[in-house]
ROMAR-674653 format. One record per residue: x, y, z of N, C-alpha, C, O in turn; residue in three letters. Coordinates in steps of 0.05 Angstrom, whole numbers, plus 5000, padded with zeros to 4 digits. Atoms other than C-alpha are relative to their C-alpha. Layout:
N
XYZXYZXYZXYZala ...
# end
This chain:
386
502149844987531026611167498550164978499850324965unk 501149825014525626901127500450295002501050395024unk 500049704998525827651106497950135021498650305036unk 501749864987519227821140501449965035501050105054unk 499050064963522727561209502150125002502150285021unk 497949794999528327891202499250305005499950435025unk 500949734999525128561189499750045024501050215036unk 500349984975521628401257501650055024501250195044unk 497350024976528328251297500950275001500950415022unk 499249745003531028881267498350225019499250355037unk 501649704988525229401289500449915030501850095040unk 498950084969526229051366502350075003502850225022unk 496649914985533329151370499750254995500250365016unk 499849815003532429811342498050185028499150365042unk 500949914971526329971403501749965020502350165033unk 499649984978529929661454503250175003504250245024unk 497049805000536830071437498950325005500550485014unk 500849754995533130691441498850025022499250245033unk 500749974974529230501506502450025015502350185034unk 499049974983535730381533502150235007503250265029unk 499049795002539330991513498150285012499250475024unk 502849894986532531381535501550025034502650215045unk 498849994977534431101602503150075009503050155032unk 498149964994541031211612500850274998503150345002unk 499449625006540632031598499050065022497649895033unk 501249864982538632451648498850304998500250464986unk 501249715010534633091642503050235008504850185024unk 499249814986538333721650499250085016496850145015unk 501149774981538734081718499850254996501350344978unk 499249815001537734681726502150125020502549955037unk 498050034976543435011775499250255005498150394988unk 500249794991543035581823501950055007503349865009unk 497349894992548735991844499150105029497150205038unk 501049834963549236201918503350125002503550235024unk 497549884994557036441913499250265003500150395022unk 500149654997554437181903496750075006495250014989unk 503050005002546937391934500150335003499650455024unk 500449694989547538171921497550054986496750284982unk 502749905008541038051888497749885007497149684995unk 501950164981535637841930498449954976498449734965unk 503850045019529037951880500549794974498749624967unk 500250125016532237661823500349605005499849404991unk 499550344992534236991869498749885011499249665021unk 503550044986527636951895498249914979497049694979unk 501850105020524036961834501249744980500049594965unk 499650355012528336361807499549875017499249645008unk 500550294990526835951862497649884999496949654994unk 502850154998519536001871499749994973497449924968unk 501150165032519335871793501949764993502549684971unk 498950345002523135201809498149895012496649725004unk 502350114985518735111862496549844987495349634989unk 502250125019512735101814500849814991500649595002unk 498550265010516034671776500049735017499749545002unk 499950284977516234061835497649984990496050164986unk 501750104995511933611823496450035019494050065014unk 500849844973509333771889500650015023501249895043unk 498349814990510734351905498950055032499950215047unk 500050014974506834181972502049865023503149955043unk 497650234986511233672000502950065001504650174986unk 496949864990517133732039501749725001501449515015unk 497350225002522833292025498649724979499449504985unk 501050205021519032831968501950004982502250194966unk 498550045019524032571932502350314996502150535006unk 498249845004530432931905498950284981497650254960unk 499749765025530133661870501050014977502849864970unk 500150125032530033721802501450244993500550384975unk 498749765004535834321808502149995021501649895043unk 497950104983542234301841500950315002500250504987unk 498349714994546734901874502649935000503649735008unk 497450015005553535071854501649975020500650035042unk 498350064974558634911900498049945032498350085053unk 502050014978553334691951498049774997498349594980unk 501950225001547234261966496750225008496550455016unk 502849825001538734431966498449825015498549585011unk 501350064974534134292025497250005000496650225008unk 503149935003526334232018498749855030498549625040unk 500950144970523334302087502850065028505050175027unk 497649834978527034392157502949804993503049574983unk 497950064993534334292165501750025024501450195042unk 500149874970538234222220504049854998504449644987unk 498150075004546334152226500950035031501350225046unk 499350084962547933822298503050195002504250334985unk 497349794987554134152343501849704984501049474979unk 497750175015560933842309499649944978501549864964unk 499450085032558833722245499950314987498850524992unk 498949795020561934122191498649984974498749754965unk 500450085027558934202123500050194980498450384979unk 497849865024563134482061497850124979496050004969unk 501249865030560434962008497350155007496950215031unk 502549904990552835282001497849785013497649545017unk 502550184988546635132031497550134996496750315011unk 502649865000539835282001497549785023497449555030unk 501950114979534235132047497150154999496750365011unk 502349985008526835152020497949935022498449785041unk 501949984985520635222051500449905036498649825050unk 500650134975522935032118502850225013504350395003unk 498249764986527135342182503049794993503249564985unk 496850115006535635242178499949935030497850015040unk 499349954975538135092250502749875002502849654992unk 497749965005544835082257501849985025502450195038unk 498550024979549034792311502749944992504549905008unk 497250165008554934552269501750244988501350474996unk 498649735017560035012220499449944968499949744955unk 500449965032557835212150501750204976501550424966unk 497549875020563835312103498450264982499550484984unk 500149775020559935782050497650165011496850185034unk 503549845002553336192040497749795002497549574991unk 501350155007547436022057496850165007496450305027unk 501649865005540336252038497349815002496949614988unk 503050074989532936082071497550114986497250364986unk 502249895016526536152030497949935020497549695025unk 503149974988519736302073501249725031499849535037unk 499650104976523735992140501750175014503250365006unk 496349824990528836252189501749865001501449634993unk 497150054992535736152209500550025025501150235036unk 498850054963537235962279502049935001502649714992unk 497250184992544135912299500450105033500350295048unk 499550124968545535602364503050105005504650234992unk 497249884988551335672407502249724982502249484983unk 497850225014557235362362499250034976501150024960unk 500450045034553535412292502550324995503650495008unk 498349795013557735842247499349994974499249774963unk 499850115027556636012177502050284991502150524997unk 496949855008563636222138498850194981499950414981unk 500349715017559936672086497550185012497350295034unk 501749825001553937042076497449875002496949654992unk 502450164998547136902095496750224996496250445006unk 502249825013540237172065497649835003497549604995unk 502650104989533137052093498550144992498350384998unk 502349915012527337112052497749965010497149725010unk 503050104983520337122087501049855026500049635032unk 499550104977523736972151502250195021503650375012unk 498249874988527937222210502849935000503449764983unk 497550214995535437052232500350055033501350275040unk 499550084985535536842300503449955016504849755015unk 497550064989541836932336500649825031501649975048unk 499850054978542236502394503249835014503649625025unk 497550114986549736452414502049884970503949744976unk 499450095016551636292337501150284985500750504995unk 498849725014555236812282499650014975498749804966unk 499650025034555536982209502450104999502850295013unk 497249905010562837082183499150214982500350414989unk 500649865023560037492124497350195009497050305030unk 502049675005554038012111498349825004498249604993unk 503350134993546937802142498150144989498650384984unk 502349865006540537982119497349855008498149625007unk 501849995003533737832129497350174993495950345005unk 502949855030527938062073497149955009496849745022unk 503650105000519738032079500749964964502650024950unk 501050185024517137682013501650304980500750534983unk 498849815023521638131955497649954984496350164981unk 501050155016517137711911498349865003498749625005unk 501750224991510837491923498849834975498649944953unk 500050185018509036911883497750134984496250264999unk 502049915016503837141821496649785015494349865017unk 503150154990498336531853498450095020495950075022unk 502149834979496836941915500150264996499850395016unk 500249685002497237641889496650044997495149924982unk 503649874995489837961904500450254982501650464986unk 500449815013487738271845498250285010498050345034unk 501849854988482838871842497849995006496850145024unk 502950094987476138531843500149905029498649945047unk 499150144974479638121898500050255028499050275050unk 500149764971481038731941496750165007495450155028unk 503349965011474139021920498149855015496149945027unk 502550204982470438431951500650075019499050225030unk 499450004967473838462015499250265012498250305034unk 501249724983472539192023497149995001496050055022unk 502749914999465839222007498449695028496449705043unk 500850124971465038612060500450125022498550125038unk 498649894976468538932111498150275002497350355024unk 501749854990464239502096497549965008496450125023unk 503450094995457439192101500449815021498149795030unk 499050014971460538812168499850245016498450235036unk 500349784978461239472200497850155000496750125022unk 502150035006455439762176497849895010495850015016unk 502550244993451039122196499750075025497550115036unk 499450014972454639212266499150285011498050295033unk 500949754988453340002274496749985003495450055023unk 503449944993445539932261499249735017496949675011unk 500450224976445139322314499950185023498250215041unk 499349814972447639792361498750245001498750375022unk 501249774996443640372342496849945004495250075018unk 503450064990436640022341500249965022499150115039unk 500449944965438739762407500050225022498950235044unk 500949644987439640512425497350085003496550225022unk 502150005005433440532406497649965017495850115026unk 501850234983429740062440501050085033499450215048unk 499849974972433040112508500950255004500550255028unk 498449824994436640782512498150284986498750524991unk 502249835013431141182474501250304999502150434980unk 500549785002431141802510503350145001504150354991unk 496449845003439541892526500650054972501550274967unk 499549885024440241832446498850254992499950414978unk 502349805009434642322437502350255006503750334987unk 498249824984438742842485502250034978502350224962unk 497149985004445842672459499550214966500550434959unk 500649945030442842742380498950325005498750424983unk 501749814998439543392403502350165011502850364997unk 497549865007446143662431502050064978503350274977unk 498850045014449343502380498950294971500450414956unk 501249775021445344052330498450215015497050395005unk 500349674987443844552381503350015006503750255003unk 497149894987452644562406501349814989502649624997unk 497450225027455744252341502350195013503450085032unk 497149984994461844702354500549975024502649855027unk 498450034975462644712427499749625004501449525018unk 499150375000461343802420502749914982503849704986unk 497950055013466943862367502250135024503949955026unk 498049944989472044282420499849845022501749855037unk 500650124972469243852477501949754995503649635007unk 498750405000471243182446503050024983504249814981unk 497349965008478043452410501850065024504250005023unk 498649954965480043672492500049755009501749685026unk 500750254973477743022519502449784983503949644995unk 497850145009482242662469503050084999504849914997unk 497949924989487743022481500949865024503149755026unk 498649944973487742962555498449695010497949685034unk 501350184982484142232567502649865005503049775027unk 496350204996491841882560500650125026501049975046unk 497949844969494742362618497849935021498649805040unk 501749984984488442372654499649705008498749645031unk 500050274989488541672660501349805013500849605027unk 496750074979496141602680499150055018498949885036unk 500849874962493642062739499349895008500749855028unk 502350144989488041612760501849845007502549835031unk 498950244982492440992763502450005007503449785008unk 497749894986498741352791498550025022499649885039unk 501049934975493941582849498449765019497949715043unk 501250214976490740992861502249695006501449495018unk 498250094992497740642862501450105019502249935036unk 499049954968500641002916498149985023498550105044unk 500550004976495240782957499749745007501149624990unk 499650235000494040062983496849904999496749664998unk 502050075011486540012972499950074978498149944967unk 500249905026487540352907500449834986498849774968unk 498750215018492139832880498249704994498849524979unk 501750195017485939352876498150144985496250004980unk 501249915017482639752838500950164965499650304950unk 499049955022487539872778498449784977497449864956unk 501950155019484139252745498150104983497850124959unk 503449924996477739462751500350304980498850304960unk 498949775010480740202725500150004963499350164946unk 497750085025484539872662496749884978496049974957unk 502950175005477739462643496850234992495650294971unk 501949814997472239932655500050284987498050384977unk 499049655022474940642622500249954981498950104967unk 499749995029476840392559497149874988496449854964unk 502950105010470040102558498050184999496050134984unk 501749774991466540702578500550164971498750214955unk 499649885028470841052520497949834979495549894977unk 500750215031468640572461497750125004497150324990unk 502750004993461940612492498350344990496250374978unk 500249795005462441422491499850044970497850144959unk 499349955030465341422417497849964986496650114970unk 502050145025460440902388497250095002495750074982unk 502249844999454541272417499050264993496850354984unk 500049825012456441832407499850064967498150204956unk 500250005042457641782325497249934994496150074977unk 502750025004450341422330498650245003497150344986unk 501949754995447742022361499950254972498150384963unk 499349755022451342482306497649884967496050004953unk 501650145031448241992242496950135010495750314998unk 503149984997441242012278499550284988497850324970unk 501349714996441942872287500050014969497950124960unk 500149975028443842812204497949934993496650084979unk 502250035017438542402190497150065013495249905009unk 502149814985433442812228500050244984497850324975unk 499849725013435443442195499749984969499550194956unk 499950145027435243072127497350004986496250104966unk 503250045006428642822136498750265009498750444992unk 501249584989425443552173500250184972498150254961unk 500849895025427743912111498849954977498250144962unk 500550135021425543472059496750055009495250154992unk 503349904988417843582103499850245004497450315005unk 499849625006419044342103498850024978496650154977unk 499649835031419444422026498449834989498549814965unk 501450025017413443972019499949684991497749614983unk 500350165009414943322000498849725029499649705052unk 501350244986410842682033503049815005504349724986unk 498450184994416142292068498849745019500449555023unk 500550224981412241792114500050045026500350265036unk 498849904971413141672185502250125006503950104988unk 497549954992418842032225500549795021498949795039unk 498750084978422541572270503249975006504849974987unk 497750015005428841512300500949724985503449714985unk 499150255019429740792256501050144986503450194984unk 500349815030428541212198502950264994504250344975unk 498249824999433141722227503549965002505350114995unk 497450145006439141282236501049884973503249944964unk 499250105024439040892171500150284975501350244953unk 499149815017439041562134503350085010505050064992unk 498149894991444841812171502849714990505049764980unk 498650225004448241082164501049964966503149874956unk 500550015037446541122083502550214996504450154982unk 497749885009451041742086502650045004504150214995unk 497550094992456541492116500249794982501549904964unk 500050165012456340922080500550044970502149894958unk 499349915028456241232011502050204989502650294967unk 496049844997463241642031502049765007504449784999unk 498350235008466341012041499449834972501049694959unk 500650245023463040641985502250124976503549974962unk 498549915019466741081941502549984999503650044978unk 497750054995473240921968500149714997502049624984unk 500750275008470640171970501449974969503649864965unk 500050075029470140201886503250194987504550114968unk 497849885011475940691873501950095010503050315006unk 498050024972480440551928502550024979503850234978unk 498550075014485240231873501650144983503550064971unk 498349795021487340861834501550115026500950185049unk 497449974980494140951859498650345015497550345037unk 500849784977492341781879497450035007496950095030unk 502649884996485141901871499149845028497849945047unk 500850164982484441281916500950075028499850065050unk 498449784965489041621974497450194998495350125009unk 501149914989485542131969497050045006496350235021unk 502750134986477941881979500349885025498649895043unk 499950104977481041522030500250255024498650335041unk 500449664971483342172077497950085002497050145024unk 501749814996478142492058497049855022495849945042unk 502250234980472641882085501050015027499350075044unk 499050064982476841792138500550305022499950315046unk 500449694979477742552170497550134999497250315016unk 502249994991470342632158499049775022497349855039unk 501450184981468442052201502250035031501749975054unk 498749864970473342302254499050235010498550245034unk 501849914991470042912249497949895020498149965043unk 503250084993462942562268501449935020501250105038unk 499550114977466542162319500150185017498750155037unk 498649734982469742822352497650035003496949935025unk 502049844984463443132358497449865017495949965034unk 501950074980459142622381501249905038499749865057unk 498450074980464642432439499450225016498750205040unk 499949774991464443122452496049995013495550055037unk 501649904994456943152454497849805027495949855042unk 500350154985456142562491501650075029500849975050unk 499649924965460142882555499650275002500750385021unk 502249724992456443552553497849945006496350105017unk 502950074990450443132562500649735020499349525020unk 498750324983454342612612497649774991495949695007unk 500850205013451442102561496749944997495249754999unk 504049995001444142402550499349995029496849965027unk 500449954975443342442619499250405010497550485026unk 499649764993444043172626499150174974500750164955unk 499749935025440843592571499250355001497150464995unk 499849834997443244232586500950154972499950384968unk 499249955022446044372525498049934975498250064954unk 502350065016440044032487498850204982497850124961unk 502849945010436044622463498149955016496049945003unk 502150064993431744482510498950165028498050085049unk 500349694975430945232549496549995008495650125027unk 502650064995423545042551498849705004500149514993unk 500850304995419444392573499649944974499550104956unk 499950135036419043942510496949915003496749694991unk 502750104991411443802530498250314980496150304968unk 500449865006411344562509499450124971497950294961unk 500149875027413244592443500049754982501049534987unk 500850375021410944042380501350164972502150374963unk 498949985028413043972317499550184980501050244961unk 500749945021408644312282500350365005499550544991unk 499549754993410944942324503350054994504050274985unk 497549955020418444832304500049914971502149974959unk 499050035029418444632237497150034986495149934998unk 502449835017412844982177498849634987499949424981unk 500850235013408844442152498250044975496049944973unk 502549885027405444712085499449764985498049834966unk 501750185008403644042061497949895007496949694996unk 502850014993397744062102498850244996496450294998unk 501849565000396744922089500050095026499050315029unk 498749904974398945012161502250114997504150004987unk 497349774996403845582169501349995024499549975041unk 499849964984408145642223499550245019499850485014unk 501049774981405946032278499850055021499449825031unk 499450024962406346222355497849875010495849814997unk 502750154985401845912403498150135006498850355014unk 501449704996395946312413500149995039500749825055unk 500449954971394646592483498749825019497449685004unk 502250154975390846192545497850124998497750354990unk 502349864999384346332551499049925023496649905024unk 500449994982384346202615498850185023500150395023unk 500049744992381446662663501449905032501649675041unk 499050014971384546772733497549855023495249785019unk 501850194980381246432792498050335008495650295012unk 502249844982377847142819498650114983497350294993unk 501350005014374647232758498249784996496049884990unk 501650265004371246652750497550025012495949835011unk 
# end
């Protein structure tokens, strides 16, 4: 045989001895221990970083796991151990529920499923449920139970801070969008009850703040009464529905009008002074007068929006946004049933006809060189003069 053919034979035997030694190895597993689980977080974060690891890590029961458990076996997806059968050692059980009608010699631990044991399941050790419940239905644990919420949530869905950031500032410009829907429509159809409520609201700011701090107190009890009384009677009792349905709607209705009313009286008093001291603002309307009032609500949350995220400062922007807009709520609730919902505007400010007195007699207008000033006299003469 020539040398050059030989050489050739050689480097072949030499590939195919290495392909076949190639094949015949097997990767290392990795192994999990389940004899001792007194540490949840740390046996959490090894699994879902096996989990990554799968291929894929969507799929339930694809092929074997690429990690074995010590004295035990590993489960991807539901499991389920019929009545009479027995099965020796651990039992990990991934992404899916355990259910358990048979007996389970050792420990056994559920990731992001539960544990149901039926009447007859048994498991001989200890059992630990991560992102899931344990279900007792007629079944036992010999050992120490637990079930955990997420110790460990995986790093792929953790919501950073821009992440939270977006969401708030959606969620604020959602509510927002939704309050001035509802206040133009005040607007438009309800005109003159906002007018009233907003006009209570800055002639009997404190007695609309004690009105609507009483009424929340006492609308819970006051409402037991109502459908306690119209349960002991037998026409009453069709009208608990109707009761249950209708009041809590009336509330909302009170609340959410009320707070409109409170923004409007701000951004009324906003714009009025800013035409006092002179400066050209444009038309007044109530549009005009809501979206100011909305602007400054809006820019006491915004600030909690952008710097929500600092562990204290962010608490406390939050209380503080948040017990001012309870304020506003309180008082427009309040000012909304001193004026049984603009209906009534006894409390208004309004000790004289409103036909009587204009604008330019309550508030100074010196950017025309008009001063304020009383009305002058009638010059009327009596009828027997004439």
């Amino acid at each position: 045989m020539p040398t050059g053919d030989r050489g050739a034979l050689l480097s072949v035997l030499v590939a195919v001895t290495s392909v076949s030694l190639g094949w015949g190895q097997t990767a290392p597993q990795s192994a999990v221990n389940l004899d001792h689980l007194g540490n949840p977080v740390q046996l959490e974060q090894q699994l879902r970083a096996l989990l990554r690891s799968l291929p894929d890590a969507g799929a339930r029961g694809a092929g074997p796991l690429p990690f074995r458990v010590t004295n035990g076996q590993a489960r991807l997806g539901d499991f389920r151990l019929e009545s009479g059968e027995r099965l020796p050692g651990n039992l990990l059980v991934l992404r899916g529920s355990a259910d358990l009608s048979g007996k389970l010699g050792g420990n056994i631990v559920v990731l992001d499923g539960d544990l149901v044991l039926h009447d007859g399941g048994q498991v001989g050790g200890d059992a630990l449920v991560i992102g899931g419940r344990i279900r007792e239905r007629g079944g036992s644990v010999q050992g120490e139970q637990r079930a955990l919420e997420t110790v460990a949530a995986p790093s792929a869905t953790a919501t950073g801070v821009v992440g939270q950031t977006v969401t708030r500032i959606a969620g604020l410009a959602g509510v927002l969008f939704t309050l001035t829907l509802l206040g133009f429509g005040m607007v438009l159809f309800a005109h003159p009850q906002l007018e009233t409520v907003s006009d209570t609201v800055a002639n009997s700011l404190f007695r609309s703040f004690l009105t609507g701090l009483l009424a929340q107190i006492l609308v819970l009890p006051t409402l037991g009464l109502v459908i306690t009384g119209l349960v002991l009677s037998v026409v009453g009792i069709l009208l608990v529905p109707f009761v249950l349905i209708v009041v809590p709607l009336l509330l909302i209705a009170a609340v959410v009008g009320g707070l409109l009313a409170v923004l409007h009286a701000m951004g009324e008093t906003r714009l009025r002074r800013r035409m006092a001291a002179g400066v050209r603002v444009g038309s007044a309307n109530s549009y005009r007068y809501l979206l100011l009032g909305l602007s400054t609500l809006a820019a006491m949350w915004l600030a909690w929006v952008l710097f929500g995220w600092v562990p204290v400062a962010g608490a406390l922007v939050f209380g503080a946004s948040f017990i001012t807009t309870w304020l506003l709520a309180t008082i427009g609730f309040g000012a909304a049933l001193l004026s049984r919902g603009g209906i009534r505007p006894a409390f208004a400010g309004r000790y004289v006809p409103p036909e009587a007195v204009t604008d330019e007699y309550l508030w100074a207008t010196p950017q025309f060189g008009v001063t304020a000033a009383k009305r002058p006299p009638s010059t009327k003469l009596p009828r027997d003069k004439r």
